[in-house]
Backbone as CSV, one residue per row, in Angstrom:
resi,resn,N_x,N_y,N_z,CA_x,CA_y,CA_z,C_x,C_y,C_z
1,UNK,-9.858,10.186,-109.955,-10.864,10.489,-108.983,-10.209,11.292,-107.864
2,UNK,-11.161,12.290,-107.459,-10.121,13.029,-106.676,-10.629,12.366,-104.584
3,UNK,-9.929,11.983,-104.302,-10.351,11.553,-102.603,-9.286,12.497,-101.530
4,UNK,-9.897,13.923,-102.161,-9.289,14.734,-100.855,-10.191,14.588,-99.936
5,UNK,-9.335,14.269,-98.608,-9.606,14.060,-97.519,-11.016,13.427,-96.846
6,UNK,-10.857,12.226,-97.821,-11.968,10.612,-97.224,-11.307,9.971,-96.828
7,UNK,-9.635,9.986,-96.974,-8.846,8.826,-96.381,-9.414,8.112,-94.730
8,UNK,-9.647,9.263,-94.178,-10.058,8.939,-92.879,-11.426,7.994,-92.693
9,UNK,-11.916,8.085,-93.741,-13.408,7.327,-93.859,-13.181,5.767,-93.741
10,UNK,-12.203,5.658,-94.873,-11.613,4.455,-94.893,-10.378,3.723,-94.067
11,UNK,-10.343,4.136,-93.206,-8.975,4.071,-92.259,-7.255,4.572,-92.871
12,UNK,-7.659,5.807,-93.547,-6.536,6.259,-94.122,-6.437,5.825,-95.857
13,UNK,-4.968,6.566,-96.384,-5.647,5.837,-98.152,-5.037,4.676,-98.170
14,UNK,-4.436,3.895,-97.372,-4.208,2.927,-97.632,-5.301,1.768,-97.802
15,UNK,-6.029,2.100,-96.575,-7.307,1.558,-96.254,-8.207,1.847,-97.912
16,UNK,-7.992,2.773,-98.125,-8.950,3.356,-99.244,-9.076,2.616,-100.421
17,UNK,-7.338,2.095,-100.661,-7.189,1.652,-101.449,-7.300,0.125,-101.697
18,UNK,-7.132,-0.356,-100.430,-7.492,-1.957,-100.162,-9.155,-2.337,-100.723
19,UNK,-9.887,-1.358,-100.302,-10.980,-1.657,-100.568,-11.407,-1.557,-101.516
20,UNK,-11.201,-0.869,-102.247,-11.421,-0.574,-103.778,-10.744,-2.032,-104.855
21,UNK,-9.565,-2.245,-104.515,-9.009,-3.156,-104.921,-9.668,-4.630,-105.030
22,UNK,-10.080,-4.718,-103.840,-11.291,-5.720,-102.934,-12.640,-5.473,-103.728
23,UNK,-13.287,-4.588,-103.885,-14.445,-4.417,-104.481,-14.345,-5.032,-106.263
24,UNK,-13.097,-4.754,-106.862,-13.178,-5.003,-108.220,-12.635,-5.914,-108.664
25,UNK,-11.353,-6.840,-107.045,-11.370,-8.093,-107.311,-12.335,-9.028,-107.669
26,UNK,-13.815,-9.018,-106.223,-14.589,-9.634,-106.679,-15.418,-9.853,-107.785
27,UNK,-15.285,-8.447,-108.716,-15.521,-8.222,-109.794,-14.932,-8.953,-111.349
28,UNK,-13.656,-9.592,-110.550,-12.635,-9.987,-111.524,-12.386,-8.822,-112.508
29,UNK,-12.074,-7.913,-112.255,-11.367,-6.521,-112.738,-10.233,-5.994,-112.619
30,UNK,-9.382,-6.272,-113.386,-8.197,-5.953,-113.175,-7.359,-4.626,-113.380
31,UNK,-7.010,-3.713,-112.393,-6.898,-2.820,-112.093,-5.301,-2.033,-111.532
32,UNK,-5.071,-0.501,-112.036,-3.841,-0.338,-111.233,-3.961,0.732,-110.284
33,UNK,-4.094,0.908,-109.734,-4.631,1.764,-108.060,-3.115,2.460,-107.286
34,UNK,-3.445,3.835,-107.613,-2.544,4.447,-106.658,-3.103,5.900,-105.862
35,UNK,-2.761,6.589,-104.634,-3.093,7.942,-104.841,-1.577,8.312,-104.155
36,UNK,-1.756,10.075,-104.895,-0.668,10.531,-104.743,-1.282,12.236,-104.900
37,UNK,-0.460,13.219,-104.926,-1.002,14.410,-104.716,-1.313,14.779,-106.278
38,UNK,-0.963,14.180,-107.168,-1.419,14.455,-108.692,-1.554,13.984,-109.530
39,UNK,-3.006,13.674,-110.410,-3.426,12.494,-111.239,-2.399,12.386,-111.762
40,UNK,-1.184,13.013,-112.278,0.086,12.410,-113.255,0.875,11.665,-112.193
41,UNK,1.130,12.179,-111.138,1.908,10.675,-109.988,1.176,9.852,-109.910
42,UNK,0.014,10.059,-110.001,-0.788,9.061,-109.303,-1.103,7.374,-110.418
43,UNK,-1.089,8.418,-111.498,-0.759,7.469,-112.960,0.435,6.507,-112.900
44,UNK,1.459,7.626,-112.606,2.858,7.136,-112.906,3.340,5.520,-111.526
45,UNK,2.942,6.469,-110.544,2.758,5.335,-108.978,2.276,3.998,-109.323
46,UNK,1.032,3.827,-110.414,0.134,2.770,-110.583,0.580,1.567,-111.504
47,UNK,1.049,2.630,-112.057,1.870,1.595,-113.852,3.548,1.293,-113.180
48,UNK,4.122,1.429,-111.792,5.327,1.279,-111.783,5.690,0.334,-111.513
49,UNK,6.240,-1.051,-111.848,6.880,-2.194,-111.585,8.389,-2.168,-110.890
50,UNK,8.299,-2.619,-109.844,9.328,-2.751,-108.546,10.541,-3.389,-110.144
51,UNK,12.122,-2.923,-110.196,12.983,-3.589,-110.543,12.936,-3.502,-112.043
52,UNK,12.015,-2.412,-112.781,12.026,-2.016,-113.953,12.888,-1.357,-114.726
C-alpha cells in the first residue's frame, strides 16, 4: 500500500503503523507491518527477526 505522505494524518508512520496494527489486532489478525521507501524494504523490514 503506498502511504506517501499521510504519515502526518496519523501522527507520523509510526503512529500509522500502531494503528493499523491495533485495528487487526482486534480483528485477531495476524500481521507483519512495516513502511520503508520500497515495497521490497518494506517486505524485507516486516519479515525481519531481531538476532536472526
Amino acid at each position: 500500500m503506498n502511504v506517501t505522505n499521510i504519515g502526518a494524518l496519523f501522527g507520523g508512520e509510526s503512529g500509522l503503523v500502531r494503528q493499523i496494527l491495533g485495528l487487526l489486532r482486534k480483528r485477531r489478525i495476524a500481521a507483519y507491518v512495516a513502511i520503508a521507501p520500497t515495497a521490497g524494504s518494506a517486505w524485507a523490514l516486516s519479515r525481519y527477526v531481531a538476532g536472526c
